[in-house]
C-alpha positions as CSV (number, residue, x, y, z in Angstrom):
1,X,-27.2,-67.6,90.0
2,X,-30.3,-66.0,92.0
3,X,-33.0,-64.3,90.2
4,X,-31.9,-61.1,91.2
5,X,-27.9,-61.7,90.4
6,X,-29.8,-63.1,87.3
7,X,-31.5,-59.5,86.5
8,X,-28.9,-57.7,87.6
9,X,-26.6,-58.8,85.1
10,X,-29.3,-59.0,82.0
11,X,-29.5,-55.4,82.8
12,X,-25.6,-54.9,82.5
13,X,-25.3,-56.4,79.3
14,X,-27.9,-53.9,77.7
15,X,-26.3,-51.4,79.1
16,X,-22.9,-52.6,78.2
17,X,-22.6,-51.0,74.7
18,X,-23.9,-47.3,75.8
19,X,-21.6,-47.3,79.0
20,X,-18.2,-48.6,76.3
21,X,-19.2,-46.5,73.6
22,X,-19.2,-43.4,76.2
23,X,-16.0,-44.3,77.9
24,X,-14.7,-44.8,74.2
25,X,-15.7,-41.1,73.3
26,X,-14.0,-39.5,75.7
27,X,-11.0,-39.2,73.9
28,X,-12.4,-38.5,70.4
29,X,-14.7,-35.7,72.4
30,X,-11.6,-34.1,73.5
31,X,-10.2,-34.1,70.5
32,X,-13.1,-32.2,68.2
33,X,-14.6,-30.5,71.1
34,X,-11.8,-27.5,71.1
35,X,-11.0,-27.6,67.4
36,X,-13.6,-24.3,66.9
37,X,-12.2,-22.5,69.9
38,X,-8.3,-22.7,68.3
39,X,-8.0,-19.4,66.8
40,X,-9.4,-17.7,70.4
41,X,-7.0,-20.1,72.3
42,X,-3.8,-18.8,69.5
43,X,-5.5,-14.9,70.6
44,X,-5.8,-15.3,74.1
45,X,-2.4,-17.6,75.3
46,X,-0.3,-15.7,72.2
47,X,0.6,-18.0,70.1
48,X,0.8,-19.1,66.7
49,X,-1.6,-21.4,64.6
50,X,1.2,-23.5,64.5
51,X,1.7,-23.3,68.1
52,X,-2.1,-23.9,68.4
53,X,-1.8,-27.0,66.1
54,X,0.7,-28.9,68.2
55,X,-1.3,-29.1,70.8
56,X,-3.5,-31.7,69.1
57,X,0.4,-33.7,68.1
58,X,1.2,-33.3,72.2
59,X,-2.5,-35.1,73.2
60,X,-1.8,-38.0,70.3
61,X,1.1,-38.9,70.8
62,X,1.0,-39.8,74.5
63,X,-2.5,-41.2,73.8
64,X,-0.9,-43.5,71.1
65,X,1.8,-44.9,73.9
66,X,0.0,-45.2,76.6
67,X,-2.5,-48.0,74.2
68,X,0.5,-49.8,74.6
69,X,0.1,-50.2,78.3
70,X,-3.6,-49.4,79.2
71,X,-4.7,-53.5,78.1
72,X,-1.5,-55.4,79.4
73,X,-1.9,-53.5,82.6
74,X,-5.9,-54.5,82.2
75,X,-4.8,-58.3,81.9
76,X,-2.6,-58.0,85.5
77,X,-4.9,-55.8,87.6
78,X,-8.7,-56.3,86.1
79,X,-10.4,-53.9,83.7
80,X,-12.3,-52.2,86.3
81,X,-9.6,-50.6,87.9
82,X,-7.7,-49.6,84.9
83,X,-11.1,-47.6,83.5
84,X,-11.6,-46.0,86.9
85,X,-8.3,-45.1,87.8
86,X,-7.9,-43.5,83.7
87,X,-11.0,-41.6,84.2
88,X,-9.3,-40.1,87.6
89,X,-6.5,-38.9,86.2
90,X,-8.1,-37.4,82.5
91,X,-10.5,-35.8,84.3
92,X,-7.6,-33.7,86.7
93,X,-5.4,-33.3,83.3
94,X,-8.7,-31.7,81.7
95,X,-9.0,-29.4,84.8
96,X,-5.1,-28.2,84.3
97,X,-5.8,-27.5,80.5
98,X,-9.0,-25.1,82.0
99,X,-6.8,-23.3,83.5
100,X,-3.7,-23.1,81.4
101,X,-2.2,-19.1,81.5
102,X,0.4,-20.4,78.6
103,X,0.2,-22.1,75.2
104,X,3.5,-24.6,77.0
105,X,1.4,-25.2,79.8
106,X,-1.7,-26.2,77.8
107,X,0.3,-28.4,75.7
108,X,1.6,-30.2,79.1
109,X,-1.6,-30.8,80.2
110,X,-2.6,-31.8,77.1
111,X,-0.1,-34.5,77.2
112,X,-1.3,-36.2,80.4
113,X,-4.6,-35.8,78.8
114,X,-3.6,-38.1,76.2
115,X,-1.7,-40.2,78.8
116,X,-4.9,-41.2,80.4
117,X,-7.9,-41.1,77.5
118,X,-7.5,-43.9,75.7
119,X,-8.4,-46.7,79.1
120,X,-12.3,-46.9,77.9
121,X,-11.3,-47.0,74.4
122,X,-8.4,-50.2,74.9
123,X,-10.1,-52.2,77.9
124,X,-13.7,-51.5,76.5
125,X,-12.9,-54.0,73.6
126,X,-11.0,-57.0,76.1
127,X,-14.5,-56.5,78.1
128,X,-16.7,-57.3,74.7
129,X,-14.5,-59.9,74.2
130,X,-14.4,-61.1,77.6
131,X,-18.2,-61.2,77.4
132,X,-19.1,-62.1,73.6
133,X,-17.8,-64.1,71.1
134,X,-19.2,-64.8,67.4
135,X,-21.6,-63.0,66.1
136,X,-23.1,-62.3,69.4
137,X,-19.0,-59.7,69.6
138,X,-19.9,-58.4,66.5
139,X,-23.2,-57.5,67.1
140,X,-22.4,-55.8,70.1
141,X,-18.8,-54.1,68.8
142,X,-21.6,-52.7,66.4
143,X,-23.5,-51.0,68.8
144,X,-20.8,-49.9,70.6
145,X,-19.8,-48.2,67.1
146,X,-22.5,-47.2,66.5
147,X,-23.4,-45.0,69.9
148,X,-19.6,-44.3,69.9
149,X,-20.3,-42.2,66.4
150,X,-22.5,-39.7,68.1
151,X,-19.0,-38.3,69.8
152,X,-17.6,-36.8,66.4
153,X,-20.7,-34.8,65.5
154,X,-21.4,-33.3,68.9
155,X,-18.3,-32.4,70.0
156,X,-18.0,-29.6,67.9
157,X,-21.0,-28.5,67.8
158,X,-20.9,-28.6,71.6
159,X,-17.7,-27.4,71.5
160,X,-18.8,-24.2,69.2
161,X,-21.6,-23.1,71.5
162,X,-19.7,-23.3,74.3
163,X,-17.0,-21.1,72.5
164,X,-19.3,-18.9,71.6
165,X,-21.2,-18.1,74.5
166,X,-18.2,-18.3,77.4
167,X,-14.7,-18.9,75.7
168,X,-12.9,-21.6,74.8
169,X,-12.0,-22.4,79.0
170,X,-15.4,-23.7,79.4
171,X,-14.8,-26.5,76.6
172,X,-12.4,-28.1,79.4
173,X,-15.0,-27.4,82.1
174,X,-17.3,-29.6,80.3
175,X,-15.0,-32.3,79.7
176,X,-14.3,-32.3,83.2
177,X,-18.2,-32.2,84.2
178,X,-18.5,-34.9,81.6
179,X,-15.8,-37.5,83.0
180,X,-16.9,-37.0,86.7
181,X,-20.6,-38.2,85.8
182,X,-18.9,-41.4,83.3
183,X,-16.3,-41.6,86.6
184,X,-19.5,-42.5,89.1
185,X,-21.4,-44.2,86.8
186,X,-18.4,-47.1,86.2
187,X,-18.4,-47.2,89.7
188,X,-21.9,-48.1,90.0
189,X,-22.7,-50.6,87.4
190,X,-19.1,-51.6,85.8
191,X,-18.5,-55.4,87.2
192,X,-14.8,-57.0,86.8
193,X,-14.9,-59.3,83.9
194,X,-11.6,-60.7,83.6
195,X,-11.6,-63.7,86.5
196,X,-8.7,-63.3,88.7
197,X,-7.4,-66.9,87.2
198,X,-7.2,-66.1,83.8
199,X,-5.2,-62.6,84.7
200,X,-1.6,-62.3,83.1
201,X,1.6,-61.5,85.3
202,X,2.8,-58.1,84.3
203,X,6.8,-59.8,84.4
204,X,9.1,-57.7,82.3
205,X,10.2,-60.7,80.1
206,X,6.5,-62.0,79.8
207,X,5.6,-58.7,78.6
208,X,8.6,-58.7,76.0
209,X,7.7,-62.0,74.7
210,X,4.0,-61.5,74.3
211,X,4.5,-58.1,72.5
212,X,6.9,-59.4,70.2
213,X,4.4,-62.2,69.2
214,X,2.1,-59.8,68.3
215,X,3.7,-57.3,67.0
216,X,5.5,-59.7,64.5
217,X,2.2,-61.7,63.4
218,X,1.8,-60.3,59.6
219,X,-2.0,-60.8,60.0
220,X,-2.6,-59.1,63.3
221,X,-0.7,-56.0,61.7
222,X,-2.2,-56.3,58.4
223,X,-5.4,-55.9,60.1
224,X,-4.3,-53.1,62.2
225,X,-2.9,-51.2,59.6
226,X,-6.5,-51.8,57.1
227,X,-8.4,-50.1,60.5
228,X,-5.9,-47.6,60.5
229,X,-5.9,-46.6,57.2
230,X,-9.6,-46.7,56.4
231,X,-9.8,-43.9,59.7
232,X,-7.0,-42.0,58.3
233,X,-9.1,-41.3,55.2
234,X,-11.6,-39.2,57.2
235,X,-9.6,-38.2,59.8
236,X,-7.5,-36.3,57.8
237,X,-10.6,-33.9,57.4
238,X,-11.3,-33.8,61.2
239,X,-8.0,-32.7,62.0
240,X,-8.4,-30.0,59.0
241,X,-12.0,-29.4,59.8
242,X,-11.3,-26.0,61.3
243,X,-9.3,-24.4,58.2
244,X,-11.6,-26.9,55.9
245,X,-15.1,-25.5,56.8
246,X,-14.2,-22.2,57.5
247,X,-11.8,-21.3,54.9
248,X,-12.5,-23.2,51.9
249,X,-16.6,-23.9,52.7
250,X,-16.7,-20.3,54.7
251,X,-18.6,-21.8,57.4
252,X,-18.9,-20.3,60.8
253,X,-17.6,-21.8,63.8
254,X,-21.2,-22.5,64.8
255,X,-21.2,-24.3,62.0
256,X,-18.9,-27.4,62.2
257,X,-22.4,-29.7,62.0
258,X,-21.5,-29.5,58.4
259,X,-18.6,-32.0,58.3
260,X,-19.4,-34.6,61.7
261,X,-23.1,-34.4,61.1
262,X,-22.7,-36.3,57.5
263,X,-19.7,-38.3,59.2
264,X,-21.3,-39.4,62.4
265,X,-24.4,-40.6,60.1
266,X,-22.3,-42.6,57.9
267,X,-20.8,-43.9,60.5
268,X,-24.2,-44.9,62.2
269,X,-25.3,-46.6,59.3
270,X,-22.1,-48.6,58.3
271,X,-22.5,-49.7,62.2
272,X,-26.2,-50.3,62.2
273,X,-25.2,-52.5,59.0
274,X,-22.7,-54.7,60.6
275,X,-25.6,-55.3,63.7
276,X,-28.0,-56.7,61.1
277,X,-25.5,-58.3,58.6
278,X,-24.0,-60.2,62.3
279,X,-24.3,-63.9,61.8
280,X,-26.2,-63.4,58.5
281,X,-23.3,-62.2,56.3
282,X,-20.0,-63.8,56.4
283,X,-17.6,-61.1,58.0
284,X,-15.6,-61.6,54.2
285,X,-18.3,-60.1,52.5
286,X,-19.2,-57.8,55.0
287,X,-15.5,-56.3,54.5
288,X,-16.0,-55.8,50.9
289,X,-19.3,-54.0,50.8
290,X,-17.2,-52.1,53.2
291,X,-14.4,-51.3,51.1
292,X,-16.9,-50.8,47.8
293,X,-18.2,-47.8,49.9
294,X,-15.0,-46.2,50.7
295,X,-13.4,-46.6,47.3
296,X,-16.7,-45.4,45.7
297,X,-16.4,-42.1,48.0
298,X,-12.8,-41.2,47.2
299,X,-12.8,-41.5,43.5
300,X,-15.7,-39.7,44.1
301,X,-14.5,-36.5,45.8
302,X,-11.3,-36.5,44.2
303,X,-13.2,-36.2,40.8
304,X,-15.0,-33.3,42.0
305,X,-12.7,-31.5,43.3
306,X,-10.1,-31.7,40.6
307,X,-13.1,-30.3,38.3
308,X,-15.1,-28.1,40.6
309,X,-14.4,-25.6,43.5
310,X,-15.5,-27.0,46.7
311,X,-18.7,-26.2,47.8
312,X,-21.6,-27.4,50.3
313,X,-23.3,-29.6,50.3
314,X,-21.3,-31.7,47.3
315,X,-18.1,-31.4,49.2
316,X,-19.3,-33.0,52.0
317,X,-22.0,-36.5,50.8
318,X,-18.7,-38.6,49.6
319,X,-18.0,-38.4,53.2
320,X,-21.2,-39.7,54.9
321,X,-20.6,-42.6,52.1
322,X,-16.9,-43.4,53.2
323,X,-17.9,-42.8,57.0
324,X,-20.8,-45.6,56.6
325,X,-17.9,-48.2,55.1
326,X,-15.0,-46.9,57.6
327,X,-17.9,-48.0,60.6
328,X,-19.2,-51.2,58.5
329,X,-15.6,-52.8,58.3
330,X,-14.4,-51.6,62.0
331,X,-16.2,-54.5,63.8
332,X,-14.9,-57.3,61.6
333,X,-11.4,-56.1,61.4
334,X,-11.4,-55.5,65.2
335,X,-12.8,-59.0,66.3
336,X,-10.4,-60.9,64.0
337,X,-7.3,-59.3,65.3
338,X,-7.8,-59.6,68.7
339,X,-9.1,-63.4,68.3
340,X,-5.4,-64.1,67.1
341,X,-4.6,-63.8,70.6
342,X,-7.3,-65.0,73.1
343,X,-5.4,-65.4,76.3
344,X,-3.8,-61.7,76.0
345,X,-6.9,-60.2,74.2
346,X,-5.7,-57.0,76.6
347,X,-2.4,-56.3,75.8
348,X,-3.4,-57.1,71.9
349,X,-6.1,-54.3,72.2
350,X,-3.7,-52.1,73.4
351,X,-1.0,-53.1,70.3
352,X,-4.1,-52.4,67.9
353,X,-5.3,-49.6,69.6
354,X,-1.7,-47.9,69.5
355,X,-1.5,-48.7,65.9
356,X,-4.8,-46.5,64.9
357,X,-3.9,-43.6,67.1
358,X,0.1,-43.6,65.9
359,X,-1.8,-42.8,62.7
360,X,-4.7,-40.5,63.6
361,X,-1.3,-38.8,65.2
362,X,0.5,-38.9,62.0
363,X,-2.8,-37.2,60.9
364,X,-2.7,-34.2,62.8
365,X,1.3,-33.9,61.5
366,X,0.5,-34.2,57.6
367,X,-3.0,-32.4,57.9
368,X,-1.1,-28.4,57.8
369,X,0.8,-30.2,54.7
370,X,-2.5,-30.9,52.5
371,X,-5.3,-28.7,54.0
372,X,-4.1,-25.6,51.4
373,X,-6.5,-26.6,48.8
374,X,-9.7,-29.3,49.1
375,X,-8.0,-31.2,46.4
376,X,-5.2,-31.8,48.0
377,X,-7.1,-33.1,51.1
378,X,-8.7,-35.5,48.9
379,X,-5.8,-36.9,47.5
380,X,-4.7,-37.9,50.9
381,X,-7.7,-39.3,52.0
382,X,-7.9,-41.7,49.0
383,X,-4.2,-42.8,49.1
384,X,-4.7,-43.5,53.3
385,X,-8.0,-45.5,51.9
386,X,-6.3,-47.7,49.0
387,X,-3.3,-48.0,51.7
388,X,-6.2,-49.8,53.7
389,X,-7.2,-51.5,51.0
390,X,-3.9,-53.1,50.2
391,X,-3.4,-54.5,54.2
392,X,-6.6,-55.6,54.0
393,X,-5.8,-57.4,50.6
394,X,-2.6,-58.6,52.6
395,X,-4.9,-59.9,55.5
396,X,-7.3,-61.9,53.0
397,X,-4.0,-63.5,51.6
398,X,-2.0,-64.6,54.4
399,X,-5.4,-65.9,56.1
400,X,-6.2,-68.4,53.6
401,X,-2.5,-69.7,53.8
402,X,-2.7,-70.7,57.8
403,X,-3.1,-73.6,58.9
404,X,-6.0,-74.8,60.5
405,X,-5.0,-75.0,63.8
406,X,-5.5,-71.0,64.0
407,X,-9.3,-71.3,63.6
408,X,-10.9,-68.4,65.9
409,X,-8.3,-66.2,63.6
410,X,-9.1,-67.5,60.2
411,X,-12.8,-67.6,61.0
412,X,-13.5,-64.4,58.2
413,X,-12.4,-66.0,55.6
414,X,-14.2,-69.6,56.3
415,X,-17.1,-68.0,54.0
């Protein structure tokens, strides 16, 4: 390697986590970004909250699919060309949704929306683990985390000023002018990382085979499902945040800092955690500081609320707490499940990836169910938490049972 091949790539891999983490927001972004311009968009295209609501259920459910496909398709053709050609067609499916006359044609371009979002997210973690491994992946994931938590907290608040000052079209434009800069910018400095030798044939019966191995390993779900659930527990108050902070904490919609501010700190500070704890603290013990935080937050809120009417700013600091142990266990848990499968770390990134947005999906179905009361919100988030909890517990369990020949796999539970 020449000096300046040398340089070249020293200045990729310091990049690396800022460039991931912003392809990885681009689907989160489009998902808070609108949430304060939904009763204008119920006003202006006629239709009902309900109506409105769906259109968040039309962009998940297509965004949970398509992680199905975006890694396996990753492991045939490279990772660069799956990023660039997903950034193409979200940023042409945000232009549609701009322009949308009817709620049924925003909730179709929605769809492809959600069809093409989730490439940074899936091929974004094969890369780090293309690149990393050990504490050297964690480290990194970390940072990727945490510059990935900014998204939540900005997007709104983004999102309400631009709402505010020219409508709720000009929340597309910006995704748009947002995905065209990310678009030129892969294109520039994004290398191909997977070598054309160790790329998988995308063969119909390989595919079957390799899904069903992962998708009946009890330990790659179990930790699937603990990601899922311990992001269920604050996500159920994302997709609520409109009738949360402006019903029941009368916020304005300038105002949504309120609820992803706290969040996206937590979250910072969970991942800023797992970067220092990386190769210090034994990824076990990492997980349960992790999961001390969360339950520590929900029997928190759910005491408060049952007693008190919600109010700021005490209905809101259980949630930076939870946040900060959501984002402290997210790198562990996402290393060790794709580690179970090193030759198709694509495909399983798409498998674990479609598993946390089935249920961030689910979210937005049960959020109109619960958001009537604060209390009620709470309650859900603590039984998605002790849900992750429990895999978790399952994880732990069946790891120390494996054999040793499984040792990238079984590494968290060495210590």
């Amino acid at each position: 390697m020449t000096a300046a091949s040398s340089h070249a790539h020293e200045k990729f891999k310091r990049l690396l986590p800022l460039l991931l983490a912003s392809l990885a927001a681009v689907g989160p972004f489009s998902i808070d970004a609108y949430l304060p311009s939904m009763a204008e968009i119920g006003q202006v295209l006629h239709a009902s909250p309900y109506a409105v609501q769906s259109t968040l259920t039309a962009y998940m459910v297509p965004f949970a699919i398509m992680m199905l496909w975006h890694g396996a398709i990753s492991d045939t053709l490279g990772r660069r060309a799956v990023i660039l050609w997903g950034i193409v067609l979200f940023t042409l499916a945000s232009a549609a949704c701009a322009m949308a006359q009817t709620i049924e044609a925003l909730l179709i371009f929605r769809a492809l929306q959600g069809m093409a979002a989730g490439a940074g997210m899936v091929v974004g973690r094969a890369i780090i683990r293309d690149l990393y491994h050990g504490a050297d992946a964690q480290r990194v994931m970390s940072q990727v985390s945490l510059t990935f938590a900014i998204a939540p907290a900005i997007a709104p608040v983004i999102g309400g000023w631009l709402q505010v000052w020219f409508g709720w079209r000009a929340v597309f434009v910006f995704i748009v002018g947002f995905t065209t800069v990310a678009w030129f910018v892969c294109r520039a400095i994004l290398p191909e990382t997977l070598a054309p030798e160790k790329r998988q044939p995308l063969h119909p019966l390989y595919l079957a085979r390799a899904y069903w191995s992962v998708a009946t390993s009890p330990r790659f779900i179990a930790a699937c499902l603990a990601l899922t659930f311990n992001f269920s527990g604050i996500f159920i108050y994302i997709t609520s945040a409109p009738v949360y902070l402006m019903q029941h904490l009368h916020v304005p919609e300038t105002g949504f800092i309120w609820l992803f501010g706290p969040v996206t700190a937590g979250s910072a500070t969970g991942a800023w955690i797992s970067g220092k704890s990386a190769g210090k603290v034994s990824p076990y013990k990492t997980l349960r500081m992790a999961y001390t935080f969360m339950v520590s937050a929900a029997v928190v809120c759910v005491t408060y609320h049952f007693f008190f009417k919600p109010s700021l700013p005490w209905s809101i600091v259980p949630l930076y707490f939870y946040a900060c142990g959501m984002s402290l266990a997210f790198p562990s848990l996402t290393i060790v499940a794709l580690d179970l499968f090193p030759k198709q770390r694509g495909l399983a990134a798409s498998c674990q990836s479609f598993i946390s947005t089935s249920g961030a999906a689910l979210n937005a179905v049960i959020a109109p169910l619960v958001w009537g009361s604060v209390f009620s919100l709470s309650v859900t988030s603590a039984a998605a938490m002790l849900a992750g909890l429990a895999s978790f517990v399952i994880f732990a369990v069946s790891g120390k049972q494996e054999p040793k020949h499984n040792e990238s796999a079984i590494e968290v539970l060495s210590h």
